[in-house]
C-alpha positions in Angstrom: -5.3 -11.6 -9.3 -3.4 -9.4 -11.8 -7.3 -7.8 -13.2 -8.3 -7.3 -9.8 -5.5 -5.1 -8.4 -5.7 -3.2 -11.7 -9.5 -3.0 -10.8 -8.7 -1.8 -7.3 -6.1 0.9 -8.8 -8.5 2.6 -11.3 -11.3 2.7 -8.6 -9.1 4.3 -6.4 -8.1 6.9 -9.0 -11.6 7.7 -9.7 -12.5 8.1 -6.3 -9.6 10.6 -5.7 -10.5 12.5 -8.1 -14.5 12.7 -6.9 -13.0 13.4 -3.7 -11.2 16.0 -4.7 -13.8 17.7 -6.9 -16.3 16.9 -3.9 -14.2 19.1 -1.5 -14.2 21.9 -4.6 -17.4 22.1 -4.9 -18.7 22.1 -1.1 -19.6 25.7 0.3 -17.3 26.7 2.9 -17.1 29.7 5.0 -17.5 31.8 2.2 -19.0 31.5 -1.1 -16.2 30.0 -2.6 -16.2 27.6 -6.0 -19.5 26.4 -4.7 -21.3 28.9 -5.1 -20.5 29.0 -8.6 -22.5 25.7 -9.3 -25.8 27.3 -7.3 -25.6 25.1 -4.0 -25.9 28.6 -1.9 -29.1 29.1 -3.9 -32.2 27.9 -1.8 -34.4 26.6 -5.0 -32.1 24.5 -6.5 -32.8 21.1 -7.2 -31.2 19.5 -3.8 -33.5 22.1 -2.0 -32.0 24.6 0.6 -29.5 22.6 2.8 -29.8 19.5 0.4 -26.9 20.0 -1.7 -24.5 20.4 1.0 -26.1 17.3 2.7 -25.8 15.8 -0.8 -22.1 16.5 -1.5 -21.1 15.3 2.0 -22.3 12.4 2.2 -21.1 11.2 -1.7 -17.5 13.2 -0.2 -18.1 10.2 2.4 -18.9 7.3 0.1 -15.9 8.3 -2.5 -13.6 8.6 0.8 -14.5 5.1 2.3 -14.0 3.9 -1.4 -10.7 5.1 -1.8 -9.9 3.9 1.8 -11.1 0.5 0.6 -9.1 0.9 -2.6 -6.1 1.8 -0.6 -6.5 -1.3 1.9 -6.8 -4.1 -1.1 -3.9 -2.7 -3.0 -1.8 -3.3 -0.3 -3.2 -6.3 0.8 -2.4 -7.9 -2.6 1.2 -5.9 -2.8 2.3 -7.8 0.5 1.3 -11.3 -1.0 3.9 -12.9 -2.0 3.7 -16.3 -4.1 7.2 -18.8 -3.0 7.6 -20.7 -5.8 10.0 -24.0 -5.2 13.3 -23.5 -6.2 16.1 -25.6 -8.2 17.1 -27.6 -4.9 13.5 -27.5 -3.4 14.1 -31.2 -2.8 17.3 -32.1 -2.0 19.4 -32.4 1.1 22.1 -31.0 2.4 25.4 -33.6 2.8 26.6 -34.1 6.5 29.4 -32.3 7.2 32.6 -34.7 7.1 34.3 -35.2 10.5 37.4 -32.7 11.0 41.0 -35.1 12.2 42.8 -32.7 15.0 46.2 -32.1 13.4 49.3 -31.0 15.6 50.2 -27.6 16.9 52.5 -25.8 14.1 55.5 -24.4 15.2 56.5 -20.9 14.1 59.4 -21.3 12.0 60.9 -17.7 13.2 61.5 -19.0 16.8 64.2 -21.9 17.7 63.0 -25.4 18.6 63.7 -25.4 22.3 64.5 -29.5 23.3 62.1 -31.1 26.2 
């Protein structure tokens, strides 16, 4: 299980960091780090609106992956294997029965005869 949450942790590493350079590289209000790649230019390979149509949906697929990511990871970090311990199969003794003992007097005060 060890490979497999080491798995899950590089995925989700990857997929941050497409996310992240997803979100750079999508045109927003203004031309802003997008535009530097060409997807404001209308003949670019993606075609007019296809790049932003591209990069939002891969922005979705990376983000569900991550998601994914982060759900397995914690999935196997709540697991817990209970291994038996030392005294896995023994039993506790009975507890031995108490004899009432008679009321102690506090040697401070004076015997007072009945």
């Amino acid at each position: 299980m060890e490979w497999f949450k080491t798995l899950l942790i590089v995925l989700q590493v990857i997929s941050a960091l497409a996310v992240i350079l997803l979100v750079l590289l999508q045109q927003g209000k203004g031309a802003d780090m997008g535009a530097a790649f060409g997807s404001g230019a209308s003949g670019s390979v993606f075609g007019a609106s296809g790049s932003a149509n591209f990069l939002s949906h891969a922005t979705a697929i990376f983000a569900a992956v991550f998601f994914i990511c982060t759900l397995g990871i914690t999935w196997l970090g709540n697991k817990k294997e209970v291994s038996p311990g030392v005294l896995s199969g023994t039993v506790a003794p009975a507890p031995a029965p108490v004899a009432p003992t008679a009321p102690v007097q506090d040697p401070s005060k004076p015997a007072v005869p009945k």
